[in-house]
N, C-alpha and C positions, 0 to 999 in steps of 0.2 A: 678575373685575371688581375694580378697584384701590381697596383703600378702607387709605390712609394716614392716621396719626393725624393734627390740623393740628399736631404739630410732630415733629421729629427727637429731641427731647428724651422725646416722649411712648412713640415708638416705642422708643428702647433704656431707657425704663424698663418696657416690656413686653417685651423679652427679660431681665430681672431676674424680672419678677412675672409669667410670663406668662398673661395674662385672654383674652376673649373677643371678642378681635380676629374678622374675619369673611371667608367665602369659603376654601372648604379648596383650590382649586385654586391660589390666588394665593400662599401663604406663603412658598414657594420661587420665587417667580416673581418677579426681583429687575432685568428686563428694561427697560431704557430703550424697550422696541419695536422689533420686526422691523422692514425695509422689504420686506414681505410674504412672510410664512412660508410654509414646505411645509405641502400635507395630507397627512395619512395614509390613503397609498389602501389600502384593503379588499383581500386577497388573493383570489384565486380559491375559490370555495366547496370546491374539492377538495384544497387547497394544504396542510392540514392536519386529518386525520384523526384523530377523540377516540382519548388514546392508551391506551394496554393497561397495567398494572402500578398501583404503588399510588394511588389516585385523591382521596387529602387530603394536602393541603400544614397544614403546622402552621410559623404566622409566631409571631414570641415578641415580644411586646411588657413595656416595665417597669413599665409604669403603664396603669389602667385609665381611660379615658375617663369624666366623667361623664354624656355626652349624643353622641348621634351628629348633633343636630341642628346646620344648615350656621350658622345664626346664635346655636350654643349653646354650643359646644364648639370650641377652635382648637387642642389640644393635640395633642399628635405622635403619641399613641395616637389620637384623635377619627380627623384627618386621613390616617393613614395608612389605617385604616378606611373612611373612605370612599369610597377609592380602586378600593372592591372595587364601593361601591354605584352610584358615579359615573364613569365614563371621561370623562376631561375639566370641563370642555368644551375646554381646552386641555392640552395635555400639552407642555413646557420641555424646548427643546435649545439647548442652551449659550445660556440668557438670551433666544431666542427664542423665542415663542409656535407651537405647531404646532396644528394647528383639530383636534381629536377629534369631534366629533357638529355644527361646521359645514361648510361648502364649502370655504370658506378662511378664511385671516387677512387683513381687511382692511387697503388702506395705499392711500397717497396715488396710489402708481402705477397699481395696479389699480382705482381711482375707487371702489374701498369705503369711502373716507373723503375728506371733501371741505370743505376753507376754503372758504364763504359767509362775503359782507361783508354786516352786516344795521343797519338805524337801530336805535339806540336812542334814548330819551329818558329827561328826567328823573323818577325814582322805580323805573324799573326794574332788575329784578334783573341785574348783569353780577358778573365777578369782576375783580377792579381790578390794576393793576398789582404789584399786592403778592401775588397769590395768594390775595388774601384774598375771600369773599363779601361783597359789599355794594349798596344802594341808589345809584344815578347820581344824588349830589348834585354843585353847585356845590364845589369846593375838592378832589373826590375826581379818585388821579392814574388815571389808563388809558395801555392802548395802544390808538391807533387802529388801522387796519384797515391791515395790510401791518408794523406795527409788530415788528421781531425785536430789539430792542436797547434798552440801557437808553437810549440817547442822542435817541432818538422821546419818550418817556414826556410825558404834558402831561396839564395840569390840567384836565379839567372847569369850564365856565365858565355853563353852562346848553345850553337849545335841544335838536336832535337832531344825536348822532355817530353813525360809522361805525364798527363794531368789527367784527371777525376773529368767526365762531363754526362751531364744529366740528362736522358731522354725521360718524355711522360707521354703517352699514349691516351686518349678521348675518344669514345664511342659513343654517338648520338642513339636514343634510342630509336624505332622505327616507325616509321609513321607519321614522321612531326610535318607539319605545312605553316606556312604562312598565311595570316587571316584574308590575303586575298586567294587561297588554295593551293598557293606553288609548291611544290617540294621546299620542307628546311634542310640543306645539305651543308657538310666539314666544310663546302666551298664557302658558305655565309660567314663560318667561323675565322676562315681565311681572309676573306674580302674586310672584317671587323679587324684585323690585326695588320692588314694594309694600309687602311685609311687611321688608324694609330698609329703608324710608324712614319705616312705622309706628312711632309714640314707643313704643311696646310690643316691640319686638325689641330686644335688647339688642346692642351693636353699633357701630362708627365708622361716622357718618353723611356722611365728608367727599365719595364721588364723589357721592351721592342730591343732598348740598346744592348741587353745583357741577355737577349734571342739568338744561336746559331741561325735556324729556320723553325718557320711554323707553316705544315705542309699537310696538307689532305692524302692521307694514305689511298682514301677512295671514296664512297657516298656518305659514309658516317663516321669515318673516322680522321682524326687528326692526331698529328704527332707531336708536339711541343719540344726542342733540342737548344739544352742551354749553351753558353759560350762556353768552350774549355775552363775548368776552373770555378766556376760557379754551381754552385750545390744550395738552392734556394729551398729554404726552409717551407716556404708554403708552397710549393709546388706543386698542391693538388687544386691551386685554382688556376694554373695556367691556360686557361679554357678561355679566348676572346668572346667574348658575348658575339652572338653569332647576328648580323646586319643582312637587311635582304639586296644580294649582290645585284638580282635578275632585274629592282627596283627601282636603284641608285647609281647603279655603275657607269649609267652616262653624265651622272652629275657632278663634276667639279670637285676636291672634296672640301676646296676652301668656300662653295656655294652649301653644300651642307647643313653647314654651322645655323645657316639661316632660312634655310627652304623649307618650304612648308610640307612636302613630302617628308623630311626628319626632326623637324623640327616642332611641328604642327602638328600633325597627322601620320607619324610614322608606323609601318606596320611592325606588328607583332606577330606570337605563335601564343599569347596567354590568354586569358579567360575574358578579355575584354577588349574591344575596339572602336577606335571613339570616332563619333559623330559629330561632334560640334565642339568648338572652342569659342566661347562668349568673353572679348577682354574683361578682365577686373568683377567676373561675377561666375564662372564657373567652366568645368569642362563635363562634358556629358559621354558616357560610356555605353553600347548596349555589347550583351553576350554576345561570343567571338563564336558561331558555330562551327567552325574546324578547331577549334579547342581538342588538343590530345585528350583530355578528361571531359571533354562534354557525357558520353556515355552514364560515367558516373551521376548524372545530374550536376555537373558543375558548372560556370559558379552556379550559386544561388540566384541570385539577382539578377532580374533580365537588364535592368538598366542600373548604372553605378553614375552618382553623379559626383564630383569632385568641386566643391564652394568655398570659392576664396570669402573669407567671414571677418579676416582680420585680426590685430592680436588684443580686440578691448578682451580679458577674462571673465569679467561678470557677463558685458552682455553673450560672451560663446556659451557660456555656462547656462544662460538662460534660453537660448535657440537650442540647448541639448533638451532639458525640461521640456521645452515645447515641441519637442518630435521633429523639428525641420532642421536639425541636423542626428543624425543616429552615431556618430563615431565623433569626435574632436580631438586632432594629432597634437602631438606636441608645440609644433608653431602656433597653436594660437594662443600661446602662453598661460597654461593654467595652472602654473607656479603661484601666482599671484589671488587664488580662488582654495588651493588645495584644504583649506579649512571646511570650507563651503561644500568645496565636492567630496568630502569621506564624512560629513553630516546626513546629506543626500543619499549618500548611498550608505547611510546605517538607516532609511528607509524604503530602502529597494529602488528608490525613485532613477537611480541611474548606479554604473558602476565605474570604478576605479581603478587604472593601471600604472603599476613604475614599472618603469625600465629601466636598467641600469645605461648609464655611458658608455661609451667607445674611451673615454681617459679616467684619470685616473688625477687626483689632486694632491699638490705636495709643497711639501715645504723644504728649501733647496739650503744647504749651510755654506758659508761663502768659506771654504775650510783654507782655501790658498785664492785670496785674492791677488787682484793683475799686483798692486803694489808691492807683493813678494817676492815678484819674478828675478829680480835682478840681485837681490841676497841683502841690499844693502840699507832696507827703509822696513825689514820685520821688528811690528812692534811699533812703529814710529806713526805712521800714517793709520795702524789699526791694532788695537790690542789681537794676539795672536788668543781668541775665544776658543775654537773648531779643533786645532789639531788634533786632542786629545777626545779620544773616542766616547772618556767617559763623560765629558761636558756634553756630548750632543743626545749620549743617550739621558741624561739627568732633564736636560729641558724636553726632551719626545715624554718622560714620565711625568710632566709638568702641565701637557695639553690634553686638554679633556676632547680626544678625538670622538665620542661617542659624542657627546653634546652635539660636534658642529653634525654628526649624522642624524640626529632630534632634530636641527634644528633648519640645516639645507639635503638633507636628502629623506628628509620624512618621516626618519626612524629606518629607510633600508637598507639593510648591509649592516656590513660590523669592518672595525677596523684591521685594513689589509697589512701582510707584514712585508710586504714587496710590490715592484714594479707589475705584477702578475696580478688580475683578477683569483679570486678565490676558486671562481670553476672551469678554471681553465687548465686542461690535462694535464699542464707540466705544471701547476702552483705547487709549493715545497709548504705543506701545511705545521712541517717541524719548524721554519725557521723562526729564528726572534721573534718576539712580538712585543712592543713596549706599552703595556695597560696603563691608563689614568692611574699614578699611584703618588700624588702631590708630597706624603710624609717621605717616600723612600727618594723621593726628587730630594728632596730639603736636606735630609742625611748626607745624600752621595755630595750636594754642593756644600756642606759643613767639613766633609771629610776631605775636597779636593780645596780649599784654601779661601771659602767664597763665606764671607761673614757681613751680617745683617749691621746696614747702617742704623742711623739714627731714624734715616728718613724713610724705613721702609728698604728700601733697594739694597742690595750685598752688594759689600767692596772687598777686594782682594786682599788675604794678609799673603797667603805664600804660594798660592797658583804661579807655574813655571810657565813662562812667557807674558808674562803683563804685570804691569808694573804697581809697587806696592800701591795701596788706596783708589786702583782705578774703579769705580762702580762697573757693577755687572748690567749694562746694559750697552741694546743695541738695535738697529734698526731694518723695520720690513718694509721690502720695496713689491709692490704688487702695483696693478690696473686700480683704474677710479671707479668701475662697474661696481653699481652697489654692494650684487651680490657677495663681490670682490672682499669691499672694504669690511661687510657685518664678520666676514668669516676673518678677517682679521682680528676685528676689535674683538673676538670671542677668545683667540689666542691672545690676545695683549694682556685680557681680565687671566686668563690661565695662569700666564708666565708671572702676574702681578703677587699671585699666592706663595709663587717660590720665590721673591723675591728680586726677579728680573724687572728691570726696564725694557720696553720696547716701544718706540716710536715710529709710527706708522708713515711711511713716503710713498705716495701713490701717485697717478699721471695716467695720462692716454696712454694706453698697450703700446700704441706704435711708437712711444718715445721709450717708456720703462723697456720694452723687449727690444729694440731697435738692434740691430744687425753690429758688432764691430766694440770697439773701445766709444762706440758715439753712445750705447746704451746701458744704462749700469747692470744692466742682470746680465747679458751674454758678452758683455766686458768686464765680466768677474771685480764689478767695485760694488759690492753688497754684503752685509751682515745675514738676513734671509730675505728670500725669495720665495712668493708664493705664486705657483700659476699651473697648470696643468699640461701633461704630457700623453697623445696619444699609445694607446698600445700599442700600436704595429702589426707590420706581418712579420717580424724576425725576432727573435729570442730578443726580447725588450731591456737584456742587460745591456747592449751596447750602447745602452741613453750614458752609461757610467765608467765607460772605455780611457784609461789616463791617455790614449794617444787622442781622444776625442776633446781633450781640455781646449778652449778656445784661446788662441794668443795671437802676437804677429810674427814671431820668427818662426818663418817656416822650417826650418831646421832642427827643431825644437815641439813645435806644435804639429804636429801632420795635418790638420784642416785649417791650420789660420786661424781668422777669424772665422768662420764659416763650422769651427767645431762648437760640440753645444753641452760639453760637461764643464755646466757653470760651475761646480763645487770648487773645482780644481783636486779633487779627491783621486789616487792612486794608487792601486793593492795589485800588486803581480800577483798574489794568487787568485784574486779577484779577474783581472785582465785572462791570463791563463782559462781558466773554468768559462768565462765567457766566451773568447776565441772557440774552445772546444765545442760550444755550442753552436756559436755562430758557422764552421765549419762542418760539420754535421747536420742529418737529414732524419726528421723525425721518422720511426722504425731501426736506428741503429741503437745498438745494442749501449753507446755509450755516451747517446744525444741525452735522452731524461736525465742521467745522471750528472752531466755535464750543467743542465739547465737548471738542475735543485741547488748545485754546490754554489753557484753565481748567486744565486737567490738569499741561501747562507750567509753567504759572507757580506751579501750587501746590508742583509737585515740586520746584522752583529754589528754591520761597522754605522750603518746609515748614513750617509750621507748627504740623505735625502730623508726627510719622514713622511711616508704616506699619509695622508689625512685620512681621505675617503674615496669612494664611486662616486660621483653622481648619478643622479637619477632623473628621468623625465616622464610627464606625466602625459596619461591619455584617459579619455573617458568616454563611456560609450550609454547606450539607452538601457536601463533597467533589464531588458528581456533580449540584449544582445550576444552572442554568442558566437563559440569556435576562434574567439581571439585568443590566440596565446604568448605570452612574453615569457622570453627565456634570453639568458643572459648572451651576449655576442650575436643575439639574431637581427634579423634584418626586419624594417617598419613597413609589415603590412605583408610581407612573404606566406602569411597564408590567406589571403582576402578570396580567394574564389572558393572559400570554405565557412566564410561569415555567414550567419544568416541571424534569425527570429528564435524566442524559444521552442516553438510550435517545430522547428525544421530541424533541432540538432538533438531530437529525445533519440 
């Protein structure tokens, strides 16, 4: 169930500080939405037989969780844990959703999800043109009913309108129990979207507020009904991870957060139910016998143990070699070893997994800093570099984006030409792409008025807006995190070959990104900006929406300070083609389309240069198996399918 912060700003300042964002199934789940995913059918009850040899898996995590509960705890120990307690309800192939404990993935085609045109009138809750929640007053903008584009939008004037509103439909499959035997019923799913919408859960409240109702039609099924007006692009996970009502429901739901029945020892309906929690040294799991897939032989493992280990990287690396840990997740940091561990395993001794990120890394152009706003200091306060499309693409041909993927993401990936992952349904594989090409960089800066000093650096003879003899240089503002600073200093040596200055300004995240005119990057006083941006669950053009530029008159800015398109960059037909996205429901006939052409134009204009994916690294025992990484999926979503090499021939 998609619960995004209300801004983009809010979100990549939670992968800095990461809090108590909510729903463990959704964090990897970075899906614009299927147009109707596969289930995963059940194997034949004789298809895998409980296997014979050693019968505990021991996963090594670096950090201890401090709550298992689903609205308590979002960190990569919590989550990956829960993984054992919960299958599903969806389980991520490549950005797609696959249904785990429903029938399917509803979508437009398969009439599980269904555009009603419904009246509204004035005072009622709808969500307005802007995304925003709000009361159907006079003055406020909407889309009517069929509305896909910015170019429909109209004001509210009174009386009763027609507006678009989204029903989705969830059927649990049959059978499902809770590991202490009770029926799983749409009521669990209900009572999980209760105690998310209660001011006592801590928690983003954004899908609950922008929810008509979320209603149990009967034992397995629920209805999901958005507010008038709302057409949410991932709508196919609307699906509250489902809470055992018959368990909880006499407890508090601000008691919760901290009780040991949800916190501690919560029940599940997945392949494993824990026995013991030992502070600061592990938690211990055995097989959940009312498991839906027990029949199959699942999981493997009679007993899963979960070992907080720590983030030293040699000594994790070396508790893998020694068999006392068989899996090592990302947290215990084996960035720091990756040399060591792709040696090791060019001797079978262990193996080696990337996974790619949930963001994506960039380099942001300060194209209309805050200084410009008022008409009367362009130029004064900062040579006008950016406006000109061809200066931003001359330095993107300037950076050896393939080095920094050599050199921080291992060699995986190639470089992206937009906001979009490569395997992701809608990526637009025509659009721009600016390859390392240093000579045709140097040409285009000869051709556009940019001439080599004495000292190395180009000074300006006849570039329009900046003034004769000003050197071409200019300054990156990023975080002091190491990782941060090498992936700079790798662009500084880049930009050094075309003849660019760059000076490096770095500081603690929470000062460099700081909220308002108090921070220079999201108060638009910066040359470039490097840092990353999650993917989302919404057509990820609206990171680059001109009414999303951050300012202080509201009149002018629609989010304030609280907007996060630092470039200050502007393309109506860019704005246009995004809106059309964003307004539309993946299965319409003119959302893909809408979604490649945004993608177009940003790539042609850039505003932003992609760098890279990152990637995060796991490692497992020589003869382990049935782990699979695929891009958008979730860490550990298939573990009651792990086993030995002996178990998956």
């Amino acid at each position: 169930m998609p619960t995004p912060p209300t801004s983009p700003r809010a979100r990549f300042l939670s992968l800095l500080h990461p809090s108590s964002l909510i729903l463990a199934f959704l964090l990897a789940s970075c899906s614009l939405g299927s147009l109707g995913g596969p289930t995963r059918t059940p194997l034949p009850p004789t298809a895998s037989p409980t296997p014979v040899g050693p019968q505990t898996l021991n996963v090594c995590l670096g950090k201890e969780p401090s709550s298992l509960y689903l609205y308590g705890d979002n960190s990569e120990s919590a989550r990956a844990i829960r993984q054992a307690i919960y299958d599903g309800p969806f389980d991520m192939e490549t950005y797609n959703p696959e249904a785990v404990i429903l029938e399917n993935v509803p979508s437009l085609e398969s009439g599980g999800a269904v555009v009603q045109t419904v009246p509204v009138n004035t005072g009622q809750l709808i969500v307005d043109a802007n995304g925003q929640v709000n009361r159907l007053l006079p003055g406020l903008s909407v889309r009517p009913a069929g509305c896909r584009d910015g170019n429909c939008v109209t004001v509210y004037t009174g009386g009763e309108i027609q507006l678009d509103q989204l029903v989705v439909t969830f059927t649990l499959k049959p059978g499902l129990t809770w590991s202490d035997g009770a029926p799983l019923s749409a009521s669990d799913s209900t009572y999980s979207f209760e105690l998310n919408n209660n001011p006592d859960t801590p928690g983003d409240k954004y899908a609950v507020q922008r929810t008509a109702s979320y209603v149990a039609v009967d034992e397995r099924t629920v209805a999901w009904t958005g507010l008038p007006g709302y057409l949410d692009p991932s709508y196919q996970n609307n699906f509250w991870t489902p809470l055992p009502r018959h368990a909880w429901e006499i407890v508090p739901a601000a008691d919760l957060v901290g009780a040991d029945v949800s916190a501690r020892k919560p029940l599940g309906w997945g392949p494993y139910l824990i026995q013991e929690w030992v502070a600061g040294q592990r938690i211990t799991l055995t097989r959940n016998p009312s498991y839906f897939r027990a029949a199959e032989g699942l999981p493997k493992f009679g007993t899963l143990n979960f070992l907080f280990v720590g983030e030293n990287a040699q000594a994790n690396v070396d508790l893998l070699l020694a068999e006392q840990c068989d899996l090592l997740l990302p947290s215990t940091n084996l960035g720091e070893q990756a040399a060591r561990l792709e040696q090791e395993a060019s001797t079978a001794s262990l193996q080696v997994f990337f996974q790619p990120a949930t963001s994506w890394l960039h380099l942001d152009f300060g194209i209309r800093p805050l200084s410009y706003d008022d008409g009367t200091h362009i130029y004064l306060d900062r040579p006008d570099f950016f406006t000109d499309v061809r200066m931003r693409q001359a330095i993107a041909r300037c950076i050896d984006r393939q080095a920094l993927i050599t050199q921080f993401a291992w060699g995986n990936g190639s470089p992206p030409n937009s906001y979009l992952p490569p395997e992701s349904p809608f990526y637009n594989p025509g659009a721009a792409n600016y390859s390392f090409d240093p000579t045709a960089a140097n040409a285009s800066l000869d051709e556009l008025g940019w001439a080599f000093g004495v000292d190395g650096i180009r000074v300006n003879e006849f570039f329009p807006g900046v003034l004769p003899a000003t050197p071409l240089q200019f300054t990156l503002r990023t975080s002091d995190v190491e990782q941060d600073l090498a992936i700079a200093a790798l662009i500084k040596s880049s930009l050094d070959d075309c003849g660019i200055g760059l000076e490096i300004n770095s500081g603690p995240a929470e000062e460099i990104f700081a909220p308002g005119s108090a921070g220079p990057v999201f108060g638009r006083a910066f040359d470039l900006a490097l840092f990353s941006w999650p993917f989302g669950e919404q057509p990820a053009c609206y990171l680059y929406l001109s009414e999303a530029i951050p300012g202080e008159d509201l009149t002018i800015f629609r989010y304030g300070w609280a907007g996060w398109n630092i470039s200050g960059w502007a393309n109506p037909d860019f704005d246009a083609a995004c809106h059309a996205a964003l307004s539309g429901l993946p299965g319409e006939a003119a959302y893909e389309d809408a979604q490649r052409q945004a993608q177009a134009i940003f790539a042609e204009q850039i505003p932003a240069l992609p760098l890279f994916i990152p990637y995060q690294i796991l490692a497992a025992r020589g003869d382990f198996c049935s782990l699979q990484i695929l891009p958008g999926s979730n860490l550990l979503q298939d573990l009651e399918s792990y086993g030995f090499a002996e178990w998956c021939q």
